[in-house]
One Martini backbone bead per residue (centre of mass of N, CA, C, O) as a GRO file, in nm:
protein
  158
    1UNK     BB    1   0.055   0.064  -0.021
    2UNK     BB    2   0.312   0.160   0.094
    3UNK     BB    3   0.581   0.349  -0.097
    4UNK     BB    4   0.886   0.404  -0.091
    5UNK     BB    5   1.043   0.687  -0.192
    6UNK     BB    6   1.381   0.753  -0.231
    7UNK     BB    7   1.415   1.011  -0.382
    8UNK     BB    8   1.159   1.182  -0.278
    9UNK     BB    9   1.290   1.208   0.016
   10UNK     BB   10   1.537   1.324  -0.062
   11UNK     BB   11   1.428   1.573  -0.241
   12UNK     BB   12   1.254   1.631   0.066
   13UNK     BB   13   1.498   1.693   0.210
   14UNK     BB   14   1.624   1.902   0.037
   15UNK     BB   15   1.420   2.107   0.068
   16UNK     BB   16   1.404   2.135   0.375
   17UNK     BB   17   1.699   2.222   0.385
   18UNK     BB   18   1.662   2.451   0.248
   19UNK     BB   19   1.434   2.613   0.375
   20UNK     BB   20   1.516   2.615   0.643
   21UNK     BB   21   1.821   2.802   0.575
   22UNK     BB   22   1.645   3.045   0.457
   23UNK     BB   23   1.499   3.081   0.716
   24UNK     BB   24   1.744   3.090   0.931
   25UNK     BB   25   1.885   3.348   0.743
   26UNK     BB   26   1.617   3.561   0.682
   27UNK     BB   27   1.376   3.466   0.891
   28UNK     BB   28   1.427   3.404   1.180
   29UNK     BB   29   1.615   3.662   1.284
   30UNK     BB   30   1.373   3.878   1.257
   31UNK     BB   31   1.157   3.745   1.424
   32UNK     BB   32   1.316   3.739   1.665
   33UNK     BB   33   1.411   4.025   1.706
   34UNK     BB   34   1.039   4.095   1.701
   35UNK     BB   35   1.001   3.921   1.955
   36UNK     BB   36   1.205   4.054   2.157
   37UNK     BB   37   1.138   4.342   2.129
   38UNK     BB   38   0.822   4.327   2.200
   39UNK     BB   39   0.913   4.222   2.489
   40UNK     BB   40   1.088   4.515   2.566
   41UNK     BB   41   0.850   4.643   2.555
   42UNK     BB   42   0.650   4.559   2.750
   43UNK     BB   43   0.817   4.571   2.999
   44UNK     BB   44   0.860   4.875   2.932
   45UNK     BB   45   0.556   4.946   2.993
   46UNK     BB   46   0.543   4.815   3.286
   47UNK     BB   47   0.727   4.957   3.395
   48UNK     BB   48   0.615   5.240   3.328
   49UNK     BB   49   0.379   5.204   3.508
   50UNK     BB   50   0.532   5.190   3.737
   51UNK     BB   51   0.682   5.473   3.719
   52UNK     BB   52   0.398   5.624   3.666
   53UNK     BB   53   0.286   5.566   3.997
   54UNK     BB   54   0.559   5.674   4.138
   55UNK     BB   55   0.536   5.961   4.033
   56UNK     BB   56   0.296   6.009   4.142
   57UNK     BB   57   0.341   5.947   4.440
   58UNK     BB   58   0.567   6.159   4.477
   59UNK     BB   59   0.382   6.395   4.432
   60UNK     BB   60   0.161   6.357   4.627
   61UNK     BB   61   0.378   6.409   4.839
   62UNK     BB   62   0.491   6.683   4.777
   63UNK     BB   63   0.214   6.811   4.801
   64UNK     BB   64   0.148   6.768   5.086
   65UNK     BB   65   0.388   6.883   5.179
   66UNK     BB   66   0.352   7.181   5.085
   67UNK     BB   67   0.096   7.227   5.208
   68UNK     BB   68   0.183   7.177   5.474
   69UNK     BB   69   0.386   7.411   5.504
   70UNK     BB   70   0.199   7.640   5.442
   71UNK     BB   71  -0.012   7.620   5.658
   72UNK     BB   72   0.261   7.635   5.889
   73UNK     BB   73   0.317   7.931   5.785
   74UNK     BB   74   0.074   8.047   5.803
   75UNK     BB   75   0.019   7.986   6.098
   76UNK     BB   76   0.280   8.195   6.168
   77UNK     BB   77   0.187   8.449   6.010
   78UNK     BB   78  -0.078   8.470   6.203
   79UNK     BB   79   0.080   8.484   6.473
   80UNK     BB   80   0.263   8.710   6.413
   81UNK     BB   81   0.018   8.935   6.415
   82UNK     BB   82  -0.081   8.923   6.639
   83UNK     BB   83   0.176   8.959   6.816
   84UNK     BB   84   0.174   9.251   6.696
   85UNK     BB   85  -0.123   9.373   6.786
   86UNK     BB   86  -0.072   9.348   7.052
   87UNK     BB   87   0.183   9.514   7.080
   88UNK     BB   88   0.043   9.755   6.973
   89UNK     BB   89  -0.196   9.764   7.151
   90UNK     BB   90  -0.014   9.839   7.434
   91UNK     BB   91   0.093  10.112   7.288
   92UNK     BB   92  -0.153  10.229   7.248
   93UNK     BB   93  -0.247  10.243   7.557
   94UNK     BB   94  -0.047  10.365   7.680
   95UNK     BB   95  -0.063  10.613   7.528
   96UNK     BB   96  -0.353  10.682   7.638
   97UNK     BB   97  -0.243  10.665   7.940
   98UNK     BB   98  -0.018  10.921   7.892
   99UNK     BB   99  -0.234  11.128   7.822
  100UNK     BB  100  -0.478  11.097   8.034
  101UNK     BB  101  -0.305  11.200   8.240
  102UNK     BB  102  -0.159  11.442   8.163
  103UNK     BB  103  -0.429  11.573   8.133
  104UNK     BB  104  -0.547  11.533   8.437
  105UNK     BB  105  -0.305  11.671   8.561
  106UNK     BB  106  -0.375  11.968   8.372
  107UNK     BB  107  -0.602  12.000   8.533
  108UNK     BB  108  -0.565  12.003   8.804
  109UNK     BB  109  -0.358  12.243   8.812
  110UNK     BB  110  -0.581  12.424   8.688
  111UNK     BB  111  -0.780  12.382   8.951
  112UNK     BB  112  -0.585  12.508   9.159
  113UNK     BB  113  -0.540  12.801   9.007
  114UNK     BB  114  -0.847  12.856   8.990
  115UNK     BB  115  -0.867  12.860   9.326
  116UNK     BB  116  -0.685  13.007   9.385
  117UNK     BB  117  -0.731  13.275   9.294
  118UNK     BB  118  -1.012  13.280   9.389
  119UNK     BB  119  -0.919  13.307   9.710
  120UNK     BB  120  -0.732  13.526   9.627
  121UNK     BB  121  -0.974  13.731   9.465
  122UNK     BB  122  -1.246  13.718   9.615
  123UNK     BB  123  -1.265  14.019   9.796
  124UNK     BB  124  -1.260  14.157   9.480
  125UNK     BB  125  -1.479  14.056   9.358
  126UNK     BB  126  -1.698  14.144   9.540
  127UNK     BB  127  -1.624  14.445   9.564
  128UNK     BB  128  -1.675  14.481   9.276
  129UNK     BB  129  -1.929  14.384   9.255
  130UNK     BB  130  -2.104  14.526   9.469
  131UNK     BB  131  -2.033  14.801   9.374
  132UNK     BB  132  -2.177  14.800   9.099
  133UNK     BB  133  -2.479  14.714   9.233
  134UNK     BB  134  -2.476  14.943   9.456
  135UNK     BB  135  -2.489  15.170   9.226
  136UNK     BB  136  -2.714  15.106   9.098
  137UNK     BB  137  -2.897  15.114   9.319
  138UNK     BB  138  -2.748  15.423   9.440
  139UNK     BB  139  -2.574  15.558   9.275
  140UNK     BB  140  -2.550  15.875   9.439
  141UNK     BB  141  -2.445  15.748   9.723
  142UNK     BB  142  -2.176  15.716   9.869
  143UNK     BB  143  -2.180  15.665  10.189
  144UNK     BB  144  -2.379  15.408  10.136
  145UNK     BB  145  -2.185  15.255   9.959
  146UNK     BB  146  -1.920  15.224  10.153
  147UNK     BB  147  -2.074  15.081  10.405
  148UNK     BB  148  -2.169  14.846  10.271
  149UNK     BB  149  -1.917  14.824  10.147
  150UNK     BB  150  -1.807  14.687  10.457
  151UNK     BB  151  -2.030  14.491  10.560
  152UNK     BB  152  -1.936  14.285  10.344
  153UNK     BB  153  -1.659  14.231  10.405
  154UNK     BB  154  -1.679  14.122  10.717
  155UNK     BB  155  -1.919  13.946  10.610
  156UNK     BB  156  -1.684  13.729  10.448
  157UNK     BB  157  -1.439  13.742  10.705
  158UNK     BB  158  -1.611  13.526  10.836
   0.00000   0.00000   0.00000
């Protein structure tokens, strides 16, 4: 049935070490090159997905400590401004109580230089007073109008 023919098979090994010789001369080895390159693609790929999750990863941690520092800036900006305004606000009370003191001192004073002159000038102003008064009064009768103020005066020493 089955018949093996001798040239034949001799002839189809000749062409398969040809055919074979071929490809592994011309194409095997670019194909292989090109199966390569795509291994070292994908690698490449997949490491490059871990790269740039880990690059995400790491600015998301700068972006972090960024934030986490502006904040601790900023609260550190916000109590020094507090703590200048508290002493500003010390030194305009100060200055406020330095000057109301002074005011309070000169009305002092002041109340005391016109006490003083009242005390002093009082006999004087009454005298004057008087005087006016009773001339209104009696016009022109002076004998009468000074024994009044002698008697004012009199009384006024008591």
């Amino acid at each position: 049935m089955f018949e093996i023919q001798l040239d034949m098979l001799i002839a189809q090994l000749i062409n398969f070490a040809i055919i074979f010789w071929i490809y592994k001369k011309f194409l095997a080895t670019p194909i292989v090159a090109m199966i390569e390159e795509r291994r070292a693609l994908m690698k490449k790929l997949e490491n490059a997905d871990d790269t740039y999750q880990q690059m995400i990863d790491d600015a998301s941690t700068k972006a972090n400590t960024i934030i986490k520092d502006a904040t601790d800036k900023k609260e550190s900006i916000v109590s020094e401004a507090q703590d200048l305004a508290k002493q500003e606000e010390a030194k305009i009370l100060e200055k406020a109580n330095n000057q109301a003191s002074s005011i309070v001192d000169k009305a002092e004073v002041a109340a005391k230089r016109l006490s003083q002159d009242f005390e002093d000038n009082f006999e004087e102003w009454v005298k004057a007073t008087t005087e006016v008064v009773v001339k209104k009064l009696l016009w022109k009768e002076s004998d009468l109008e000074k024994g009044y103020i002698e008697k004012l005066i009199q009384e006024a020493q008591q």
